[in-house]
C-alpha positions as CSV (number, residue, x, y, z in Angstrom):
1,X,-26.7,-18.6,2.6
2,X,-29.5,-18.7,5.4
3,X,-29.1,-15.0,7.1
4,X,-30.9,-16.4,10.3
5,X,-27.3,-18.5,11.4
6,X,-25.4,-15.3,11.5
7,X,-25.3,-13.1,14.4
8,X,-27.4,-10.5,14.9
9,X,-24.8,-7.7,14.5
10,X,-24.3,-9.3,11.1
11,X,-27.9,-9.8,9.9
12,X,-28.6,-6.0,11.0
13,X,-25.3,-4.6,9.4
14,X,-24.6,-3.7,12.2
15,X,-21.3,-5.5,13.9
16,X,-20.7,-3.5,17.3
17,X,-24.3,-4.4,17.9
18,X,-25.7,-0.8,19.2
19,X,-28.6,-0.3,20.4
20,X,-31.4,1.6,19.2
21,X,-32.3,4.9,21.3
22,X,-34.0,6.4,19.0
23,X,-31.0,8.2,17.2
24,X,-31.1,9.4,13.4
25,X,-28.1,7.6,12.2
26,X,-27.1,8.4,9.0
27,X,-28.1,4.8,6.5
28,X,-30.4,3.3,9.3
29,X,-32.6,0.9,7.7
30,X,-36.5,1.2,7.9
31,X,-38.3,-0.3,9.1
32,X,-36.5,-1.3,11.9
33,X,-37.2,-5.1,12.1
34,X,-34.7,-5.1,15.5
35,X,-36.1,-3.5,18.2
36,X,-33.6,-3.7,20.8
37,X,-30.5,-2.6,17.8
38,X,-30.1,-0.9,15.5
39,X,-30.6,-2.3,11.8
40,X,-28.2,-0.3,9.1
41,X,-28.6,-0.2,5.4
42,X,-25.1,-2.0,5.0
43,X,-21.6,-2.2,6.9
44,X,-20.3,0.9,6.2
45,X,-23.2,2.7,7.7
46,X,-23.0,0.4,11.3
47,X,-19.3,1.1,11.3
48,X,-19.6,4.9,10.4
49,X,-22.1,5.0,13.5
50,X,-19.8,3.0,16.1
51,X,-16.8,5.5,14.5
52,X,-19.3,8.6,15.8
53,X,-19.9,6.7,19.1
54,X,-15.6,6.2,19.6
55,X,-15.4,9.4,18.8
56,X,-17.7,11.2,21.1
57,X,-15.9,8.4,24.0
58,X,-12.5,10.0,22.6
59,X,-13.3,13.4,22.7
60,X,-16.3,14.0,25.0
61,X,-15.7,11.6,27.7
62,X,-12.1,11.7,27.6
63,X,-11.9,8.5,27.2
64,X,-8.4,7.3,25.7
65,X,-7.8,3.4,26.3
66,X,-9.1,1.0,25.2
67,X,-10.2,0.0,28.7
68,X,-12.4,2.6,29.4
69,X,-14.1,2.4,26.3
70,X,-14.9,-1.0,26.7
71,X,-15.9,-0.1,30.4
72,X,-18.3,2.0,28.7
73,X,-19.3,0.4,25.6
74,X,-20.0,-3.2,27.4
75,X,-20.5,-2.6,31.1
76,X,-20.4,-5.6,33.2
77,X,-23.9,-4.6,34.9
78,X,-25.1,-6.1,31.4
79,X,-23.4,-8.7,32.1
80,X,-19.9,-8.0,30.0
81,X,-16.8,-9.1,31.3
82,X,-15.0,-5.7,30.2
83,X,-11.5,-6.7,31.1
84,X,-11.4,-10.3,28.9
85,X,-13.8,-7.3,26.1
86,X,-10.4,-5.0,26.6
87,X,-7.9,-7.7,26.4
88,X,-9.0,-9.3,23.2
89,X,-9.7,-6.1,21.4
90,X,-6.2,-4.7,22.5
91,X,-4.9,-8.1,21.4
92,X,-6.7,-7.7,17.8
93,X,-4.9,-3.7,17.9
94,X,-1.4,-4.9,18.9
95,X,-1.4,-2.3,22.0
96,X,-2.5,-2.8,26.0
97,X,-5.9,-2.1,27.4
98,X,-4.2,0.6,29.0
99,X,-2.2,2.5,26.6
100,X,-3.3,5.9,25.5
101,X,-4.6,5.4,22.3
102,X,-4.0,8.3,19.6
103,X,-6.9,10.9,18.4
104,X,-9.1,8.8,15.5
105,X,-8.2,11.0,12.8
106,X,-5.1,10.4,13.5
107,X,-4.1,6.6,13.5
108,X,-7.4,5.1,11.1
109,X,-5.2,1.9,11.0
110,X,-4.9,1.6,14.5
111,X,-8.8,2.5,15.0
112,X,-10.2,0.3,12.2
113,X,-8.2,-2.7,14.3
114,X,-10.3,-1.6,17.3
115,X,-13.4,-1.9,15.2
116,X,-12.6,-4.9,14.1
117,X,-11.5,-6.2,17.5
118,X,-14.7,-5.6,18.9
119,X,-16.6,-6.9,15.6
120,X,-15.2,-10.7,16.6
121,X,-16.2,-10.4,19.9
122,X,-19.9,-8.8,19.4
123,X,-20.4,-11.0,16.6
124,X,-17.4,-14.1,16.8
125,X,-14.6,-14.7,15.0
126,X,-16.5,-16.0,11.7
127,X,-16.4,-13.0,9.7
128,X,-15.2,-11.8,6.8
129,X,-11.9,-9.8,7.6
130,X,-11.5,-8.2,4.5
131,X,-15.0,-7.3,4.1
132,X,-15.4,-6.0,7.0
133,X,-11.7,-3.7,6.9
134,X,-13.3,-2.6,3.6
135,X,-16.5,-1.2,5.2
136,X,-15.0,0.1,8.3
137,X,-12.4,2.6,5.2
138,X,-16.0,3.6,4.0
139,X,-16.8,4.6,7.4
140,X,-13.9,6.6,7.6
141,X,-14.7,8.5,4.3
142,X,-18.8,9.0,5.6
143,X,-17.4,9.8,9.4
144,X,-18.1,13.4,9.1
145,X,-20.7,13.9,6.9
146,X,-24.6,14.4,8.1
C-alpha cells in the first residue's frame, strides 16, 4: 500500500486533521514529520485527542450542536463551508445540526458517529469504517487518562 495516496489525516493518524500548537497530547509521534498537524502514534491516540478537543467545546464553550462545533472546529474564514461540514456530520449521526446533543460520557454511540462523520469529511469517504469505530472505542477507554 503506498501511504503517500492517503490523506494526510490518515498518514498522520490523525483523522480530524488538528493542528499542531504545540500541545503534549498524550501518543503524539516524534518527531513530528507534519508541521502544520499533528502526527499520532496510531488512531486511537488522534481520536482520544479530538475526544479531549469535543469535550472541552461541550463543556467549556458550551457548545452543544453539532453546528456550533463545526462553526468552531472548521471556520469558514479557513475557508470551510461549516453548514454543508454540520449537515453531513449530522447526517452520518442520524440527528440535525441543531439538535442539542447529549453530554459525551453519556451517548459514546452517538459521539463516536460524530467522530466518524467528521473523519469522511477531513479525510473522504475511503476509510475503513470498522477500523476506524474500533479506534475511536480505544479513545473512549484512554479519554481520561494523562
Amino acid at each position: 500500500m503506498n501511504l503517500g495516496k492517503n490523506p494526510r489525516g490518515l498518514r498522520n493518524n490523525n483523522p480530524l486533521n488538528i493542528r499542531y500548537d504545540g500541545t503534549k497530547w498524550q501518543g503524539l509521534a516524534t518527531p513530528a514529520t507534519d508541521g502544520a498537524f499533528c502526527r499520532f502514534k496510531n488512531f486511537d491516540y488522534g481520536y482520544r485527542a479530538a475526544l479531549k478537543i469535543l469535550d472541552t467545546y461541550y463543556h467549556k464553550y458550551k457548545l452543544r450542536t453539532i453546528k456550533e462545533i463545526v462553526e468552531r472546529w472548521a471556520p469558514a474564514a479557513d475557508g470551510n463551508n461549516p453548514k454543508q461540514y454540520a449537515t453531513f456530520v449530522a447526517a452520518t449521526a442520524s440527528t440535525t445540526p441543531s439538535a442539542y446533543l447529549p453530554e459525551p460520557s453519556i451517548d459514546r454511540m452517538g459521539w463516536t458517529n460524530i467522530l466518524l462523520g467528521m473523519t469522511y469529511v477531513e479525510c473522504g469517504t475511503g476509510i475503513d469504517e470498522v477500523r476506524m469505530r474500533n479506534s475511536a472505542k480505544e479513545a473512549w477507554y484512554m479519554l481520561y487518562e494523562d
